[in-house]
C-alpha positions as CSV (number, residue, x, y, z in Angstrom):
1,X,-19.6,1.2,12.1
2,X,-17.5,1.7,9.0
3,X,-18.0,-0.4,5.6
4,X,-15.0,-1.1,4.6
5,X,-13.6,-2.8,0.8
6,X,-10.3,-4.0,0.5
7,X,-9.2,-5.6,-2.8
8,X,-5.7,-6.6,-4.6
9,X,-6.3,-5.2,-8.2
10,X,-3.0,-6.1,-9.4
11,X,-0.5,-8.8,-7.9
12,X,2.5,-10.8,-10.4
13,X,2.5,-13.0,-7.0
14,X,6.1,-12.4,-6.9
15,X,7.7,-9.0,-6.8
16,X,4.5,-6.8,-5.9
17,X,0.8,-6.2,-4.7
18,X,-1.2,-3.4,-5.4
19,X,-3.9,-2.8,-2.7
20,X,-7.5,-0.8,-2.9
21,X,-8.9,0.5,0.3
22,X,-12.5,1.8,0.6
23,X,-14.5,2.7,3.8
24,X,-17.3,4.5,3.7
25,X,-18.9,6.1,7.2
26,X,-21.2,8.9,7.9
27,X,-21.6,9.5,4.1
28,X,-17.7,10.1,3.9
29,X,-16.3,7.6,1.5
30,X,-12.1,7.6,1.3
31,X,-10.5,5.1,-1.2
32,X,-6.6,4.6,-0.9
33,X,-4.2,2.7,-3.2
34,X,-1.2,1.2,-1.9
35,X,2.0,-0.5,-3.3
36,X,3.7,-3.5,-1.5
37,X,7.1,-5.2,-2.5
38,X,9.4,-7.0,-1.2
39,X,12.0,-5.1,-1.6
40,X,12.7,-1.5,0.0
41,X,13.1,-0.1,-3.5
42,X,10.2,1.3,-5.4
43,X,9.3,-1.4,-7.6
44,X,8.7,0.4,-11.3
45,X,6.3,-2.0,-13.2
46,X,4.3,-2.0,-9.8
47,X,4.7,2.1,-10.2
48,X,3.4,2.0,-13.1
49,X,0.3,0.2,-12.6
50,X,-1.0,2.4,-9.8
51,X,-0.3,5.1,-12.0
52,X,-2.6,3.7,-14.5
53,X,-5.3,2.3,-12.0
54,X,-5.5,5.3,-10.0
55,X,-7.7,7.5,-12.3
56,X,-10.2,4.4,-12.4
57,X,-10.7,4.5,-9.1
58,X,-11.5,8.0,-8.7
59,X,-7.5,9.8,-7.8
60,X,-5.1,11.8,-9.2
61,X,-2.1,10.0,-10.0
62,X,0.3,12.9,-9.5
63,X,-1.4,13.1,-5.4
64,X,0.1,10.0,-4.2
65,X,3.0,10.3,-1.6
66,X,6.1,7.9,-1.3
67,X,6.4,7.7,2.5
68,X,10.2,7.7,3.9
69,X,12.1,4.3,4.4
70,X,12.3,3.7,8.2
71,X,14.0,0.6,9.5
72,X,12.1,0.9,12.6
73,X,9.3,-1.9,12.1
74,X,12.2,-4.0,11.1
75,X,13.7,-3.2,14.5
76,X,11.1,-3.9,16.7
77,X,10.7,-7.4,14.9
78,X,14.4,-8.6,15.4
79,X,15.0,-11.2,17.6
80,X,17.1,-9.2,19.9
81,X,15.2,-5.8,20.6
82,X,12.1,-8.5,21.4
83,X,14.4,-9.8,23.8
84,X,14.5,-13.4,22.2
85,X,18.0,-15.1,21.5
């Protein structure tokens, strides 16, 4: 079984949330950062703080990766492709 530490280091409770991932198994530890916002577009002050929280955690700021946009988990969630009207 995995230990596993999830935090939010840095929230304004209204545009973003910046969340810390740990998990630790087999004497392999991974720690992850990750930037949520409501809106689809990178969000710069939230940006910005992951770039500065990063090194205290133990990553290289310039590894991250910005992951594609994809409307396909907005799709599956509609009303009509789950076949509710």
């Amino acid at each position: 079984m995995a230990q596993t530490d999830i935090r939010v280091p840095f929230t304004d409770y209204k545009n973003f949330a910046i969340m810390y991932f740990e998990t630790q198994k087999g004497g392999v530890r991974n720690v992850w950062l990750q930037l949520y916002a409501r809106v689809p577009e990178l969000f710069p002050e939230g940006a910005q703080k992951m770039q500065l929280l990063a090194p205290r955690v133990g990553l290289n700021p310039s590894q991250g990766a910005m992951l594609p946009k994809s409307d396909q988990c907005a799709g599956a969630l509609s009303p009509v492709s789950a076949g509710l009207r």
